[in-house]
C-alpha positions in Angstrom: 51.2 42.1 -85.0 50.0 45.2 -83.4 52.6 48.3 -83.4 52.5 50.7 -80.3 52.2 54.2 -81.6 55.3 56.0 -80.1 54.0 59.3 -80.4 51.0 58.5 -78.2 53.4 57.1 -75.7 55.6 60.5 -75.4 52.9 62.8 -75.6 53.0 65.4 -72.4 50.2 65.8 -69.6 49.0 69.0 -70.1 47.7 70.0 -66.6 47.0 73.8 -65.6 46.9 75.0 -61.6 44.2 77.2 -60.8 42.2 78.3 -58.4 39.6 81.8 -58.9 40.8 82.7 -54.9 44.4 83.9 -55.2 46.7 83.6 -52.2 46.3 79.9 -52.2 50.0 78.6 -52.9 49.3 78.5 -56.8 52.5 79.2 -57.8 54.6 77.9 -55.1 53.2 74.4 -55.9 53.8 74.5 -60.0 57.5 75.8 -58.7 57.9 72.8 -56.8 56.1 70.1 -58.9 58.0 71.7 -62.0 61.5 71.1 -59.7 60.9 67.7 -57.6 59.2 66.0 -61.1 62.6 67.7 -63.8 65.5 67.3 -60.7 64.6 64.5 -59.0 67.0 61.8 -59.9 63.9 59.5 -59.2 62.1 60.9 -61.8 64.0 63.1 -64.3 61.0 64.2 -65.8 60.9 66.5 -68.9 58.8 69.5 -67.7 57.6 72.8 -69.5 56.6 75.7 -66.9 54.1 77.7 -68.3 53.6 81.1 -66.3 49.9 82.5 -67.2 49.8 84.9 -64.4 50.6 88.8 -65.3 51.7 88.7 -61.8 55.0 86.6 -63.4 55.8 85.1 -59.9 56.7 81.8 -61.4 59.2 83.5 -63.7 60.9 85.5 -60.9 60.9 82.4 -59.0 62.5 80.1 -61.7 65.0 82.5 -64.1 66.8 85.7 -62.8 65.7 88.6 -63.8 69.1 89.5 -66.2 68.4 86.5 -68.0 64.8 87.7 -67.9 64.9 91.2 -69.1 68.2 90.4 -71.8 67.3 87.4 -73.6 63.5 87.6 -73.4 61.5 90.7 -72.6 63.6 93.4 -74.5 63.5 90.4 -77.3 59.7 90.2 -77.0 60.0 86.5 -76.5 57.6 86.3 -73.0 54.2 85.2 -73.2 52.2 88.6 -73.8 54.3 89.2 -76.9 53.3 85.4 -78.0 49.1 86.8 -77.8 49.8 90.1 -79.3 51.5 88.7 -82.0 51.2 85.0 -82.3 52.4 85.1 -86.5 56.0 85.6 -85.5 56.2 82.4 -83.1 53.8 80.3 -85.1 57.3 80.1 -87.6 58.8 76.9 -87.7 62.3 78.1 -86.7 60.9 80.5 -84.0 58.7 78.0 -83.3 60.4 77.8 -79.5 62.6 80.8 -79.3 60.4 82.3 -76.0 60.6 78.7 -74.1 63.6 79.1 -71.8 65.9 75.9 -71.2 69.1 76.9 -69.6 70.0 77.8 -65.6 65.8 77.7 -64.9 65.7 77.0 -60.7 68.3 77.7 -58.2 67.9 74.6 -56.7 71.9 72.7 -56.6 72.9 71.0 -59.3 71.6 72.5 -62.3 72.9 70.1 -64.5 69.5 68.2 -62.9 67.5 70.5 -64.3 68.4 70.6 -68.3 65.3 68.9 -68.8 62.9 71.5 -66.9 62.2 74.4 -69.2 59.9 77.8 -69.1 57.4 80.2 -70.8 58.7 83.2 -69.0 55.7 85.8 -68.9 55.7 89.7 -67.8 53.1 92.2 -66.4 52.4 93.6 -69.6 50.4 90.3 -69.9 48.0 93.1 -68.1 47.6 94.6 -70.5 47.5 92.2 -73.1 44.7 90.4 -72.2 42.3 93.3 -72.3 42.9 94.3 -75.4 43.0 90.7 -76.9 41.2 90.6 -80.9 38.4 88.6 -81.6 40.9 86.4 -83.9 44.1 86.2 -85.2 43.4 86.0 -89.3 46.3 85.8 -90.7 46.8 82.4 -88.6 42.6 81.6 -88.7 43.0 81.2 -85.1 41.1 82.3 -82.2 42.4 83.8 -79.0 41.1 80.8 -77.3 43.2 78.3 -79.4 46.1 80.0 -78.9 48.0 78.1 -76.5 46.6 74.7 -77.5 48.4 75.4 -81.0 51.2 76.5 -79.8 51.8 74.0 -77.2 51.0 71.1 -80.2 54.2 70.4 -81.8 55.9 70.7 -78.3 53.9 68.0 -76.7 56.5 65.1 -77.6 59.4 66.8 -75.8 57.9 66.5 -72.8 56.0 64.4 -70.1 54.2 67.3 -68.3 53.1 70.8 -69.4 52.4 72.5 -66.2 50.4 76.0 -66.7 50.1 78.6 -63.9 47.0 80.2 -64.1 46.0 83.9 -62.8 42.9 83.5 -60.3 40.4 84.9 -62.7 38.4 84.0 -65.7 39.5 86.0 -69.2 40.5 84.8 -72.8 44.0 83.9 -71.4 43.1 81.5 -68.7 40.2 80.0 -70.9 43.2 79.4 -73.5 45.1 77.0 -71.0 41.7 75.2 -69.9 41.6 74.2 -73.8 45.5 73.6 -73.7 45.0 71.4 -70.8 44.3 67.4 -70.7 43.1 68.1 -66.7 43.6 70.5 -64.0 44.3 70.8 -60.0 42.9 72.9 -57.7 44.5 74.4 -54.9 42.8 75.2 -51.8 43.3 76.7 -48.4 40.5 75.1 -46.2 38.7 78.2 -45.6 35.2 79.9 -46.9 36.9 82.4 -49.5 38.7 79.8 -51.2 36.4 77.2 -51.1 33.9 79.4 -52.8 36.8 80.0 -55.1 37.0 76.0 -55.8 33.1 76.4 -56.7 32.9 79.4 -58.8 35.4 77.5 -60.4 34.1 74.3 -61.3 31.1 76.0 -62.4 32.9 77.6 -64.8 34.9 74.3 -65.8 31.7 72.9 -66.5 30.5 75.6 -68.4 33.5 75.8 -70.3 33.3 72.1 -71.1 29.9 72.6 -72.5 30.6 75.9 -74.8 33.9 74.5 -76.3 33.0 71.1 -76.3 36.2 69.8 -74.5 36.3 67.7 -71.4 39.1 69.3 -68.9 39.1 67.0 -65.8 40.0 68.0 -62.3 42.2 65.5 -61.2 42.5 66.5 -57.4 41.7 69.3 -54.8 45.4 70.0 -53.1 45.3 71.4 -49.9 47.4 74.0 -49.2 48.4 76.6 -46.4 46.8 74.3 -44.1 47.6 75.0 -40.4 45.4 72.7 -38.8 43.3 75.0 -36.6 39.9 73.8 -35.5 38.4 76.1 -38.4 40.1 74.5 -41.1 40.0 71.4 -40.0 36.1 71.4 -40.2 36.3 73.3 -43.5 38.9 70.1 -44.7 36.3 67.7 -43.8 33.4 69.4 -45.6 35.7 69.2 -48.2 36.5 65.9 -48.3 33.1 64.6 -47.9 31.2 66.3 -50.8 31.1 64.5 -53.7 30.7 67.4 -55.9 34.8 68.5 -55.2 37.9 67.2 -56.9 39.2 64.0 -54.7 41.3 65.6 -52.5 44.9 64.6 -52.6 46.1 62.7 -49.4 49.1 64.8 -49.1 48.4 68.5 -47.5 50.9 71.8 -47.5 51.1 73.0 -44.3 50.9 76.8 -43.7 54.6 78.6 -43.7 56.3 81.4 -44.7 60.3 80.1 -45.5 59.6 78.7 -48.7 59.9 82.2 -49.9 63.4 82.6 -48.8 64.6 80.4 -51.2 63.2 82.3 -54.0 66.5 84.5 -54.4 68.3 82.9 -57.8 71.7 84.1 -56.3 71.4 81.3 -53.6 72.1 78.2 -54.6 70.2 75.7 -52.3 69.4 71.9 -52.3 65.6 71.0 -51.7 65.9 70.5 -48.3 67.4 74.0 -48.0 65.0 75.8 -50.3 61.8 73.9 -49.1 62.9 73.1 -45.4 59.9 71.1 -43.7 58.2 71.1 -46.6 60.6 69.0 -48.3 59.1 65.4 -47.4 55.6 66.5 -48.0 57.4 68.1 -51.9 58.3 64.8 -52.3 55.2 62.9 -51.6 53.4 65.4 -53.5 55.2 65.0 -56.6 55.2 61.0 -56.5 51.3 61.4 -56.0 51.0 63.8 -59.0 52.0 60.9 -61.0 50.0 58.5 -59.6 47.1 60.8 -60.4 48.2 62.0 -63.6 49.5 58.9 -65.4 53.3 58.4 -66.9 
C-alpha cells in the first residue's frame, strides 16, 4: 500500500513578484493576490505576505500604521531587524513573533481574512541591506539563506508564500529568489519595463547557475495596460518571443482608484476597494492557481 506523504501535500508555493523596472503595479498585485486568494470564500487560501521592499508599500497597504509602529517596529519584529539579527528569530518560541495575523486588509469582513498573514517590513530595510555581513556565524548561515531558513518551518501553515520584491538586485532580493519555488513578472507593455523583464531574466538565469537552484518564472502579468497603439505593439512583441515568461491571459488595465482604497480606516468590499478592476482581481487570482498548482 503506498502512503501519501502529508507534509508534501501542505507544503506552501513560494512565489516572489518582481520586476528590476519599478512603477509596474508590483505591489498592488501581491496586495490583491494576497486578498482575493485568503478572503475569497471560493478559495480561503492560507497566505503569508512577505514585504521585501524598503519602500514598505505592502505594509502600509495591509496593517495600519499603529499596529505597525506598536507591536512591531518599536519591538524590532519587521523584516530589517530579522537580517540584522537573525539569532533572536531563529528561536523556537520567537520563531513567528514578526509574522502579523490579526486585522491585516481593510477589505469587509475581516473574519475572511484570519488566514492571510504578513512580514511587515520598514525603510530602515535601507539601510540594512548595505551594510549586510558576509555570514551570520553564530547560525552558520549566509545572508543569502536567510529567508529560505526562515520561511522552512512555516511552509506547512500555508498554501502560498507571496514575496514583494524591491526592483533591484542586492543580498535581500537574491535571498527570496532562493526562498522562492517560482516567480512572476510584472510588466507594463512599454520599452523601460520590458528591458526591466530582460535584465531580469538574465539575472534569474545567472542566479540559477551560481546557487545551483532552479527559480521558474511562471508568467509575464501585464499590468498598467491602457491599450494605446504603443503598448499594444509592445504586448504583441511580448507575447510572441519565446525567450519571455508565457504571458498570463488576464491584463490590468491602467488606473489610478485602486489607491483610494488603500486607507485602513475605510472599510470596503472588493468591488469598492478594486472598482473595475474587480472582475479582472478575480480572474487573476483563479489563474494564479491554475499556473501555480494547489
Amino acid at each position: 500500500m503506498k502512503y501519501v506523504n502529508l507534509s508534501e501535500i501542505m507544503t506552501a508555493k513560494v512565489i516572489s513578484i518582481c520586476n528590476l523596472k519599478g512603477g509596474v503595479g508590483k505591489t498592488t498585485l501581491v496586495m490583491a493576490l494576497a486578498e482575493y486568494l485568503a478572503g475569497d470564500t471560493m478559495y480561503k487560501k492560507r497566505v503569508l505576505a512577505i514585504d521585501l521592499d524598503p519602500q514598505s508599500n505592502l505594509t502600509s497597504a495591509l496593517m495600519s500604521e499603529e499596529v505597525w509602529e506598536k507591536e512591531f517596529n518599536n519591538r524590532g519584529l519587521t523584516l530589517p531587524f530579522l537580517f540584522k539579527n537573525p539569532e533572536y528569530f531563529l528561536e523556537d518560541a520567537k520563531n513567528d513573533s514578526f509574522i502579523a495575523k490579526h486585522n491585516i486588509s481593510n477589505v469587509r469582513n475581516r473574519n475572511y481574512f484570519s488566514q492571510l498573514h504578513l512580514i511587515p517590513s520598514s525603510p530602515r530595510l535601507f539601510e540594512i541591506q548595505e551594510d549586510l555581513p558576509s555570514g551570520y556565524y553564530s547560525c552558520n548561515l549566509k545572508p543569502v539563506e536567510l529567508l529560505r531558513t526562515i520561511i522552512k518551518p512555516l511552509l506547512n501553515n500555508y498554501d502560498y508564500i507571496l514575496i514583494d520584491c524591491a526592483p533591484t538586485i542586492n543580498t535581500v532580493v537574491r535571498s527570496a529568489f532562493l526562498a522562492s519555488n517560482a516567480c512572476i513578472i510584472p510588466c507594463v507593455p512599454n520599452r523601460m519595463s520590458i528591458h526591466g523583464l530582460e535584465l531580469l531574466l538574465e539575472h534569474i538565469e545567472k542566479f540559477n547557475r551560481v546557487y545551483v537552484h532552479n527559480l521558474k518564472p511562471v508568467g509575464t502579468l501585464i499590468s498598467r495596460y491602457n491599450r494605446t497603439m504603443a503598448q499594444t505593439e509592445n504586448l504583441n512583441s511580448i507575447i510572441v518571443n519565446p525567450f519571455y515568461p508565457p504571458v498570463f491571459e488576464t491584463k490590468i488595465l491602467e488606473r489610478a482608484k485602486i489607491a483610494e482604497g488603500l486607507e485602513l480606516s475605510n472599510y470596503l468590499t472588493y468591488k469598492q476597494k478594486y472598482d473595475d478592476s474587480h472582475d479582472s482581481m478575480v480572474k487573476l487570482a483563479k489563474e494564479f492557481i491554475q499556473r501555480v498548482g494547489r
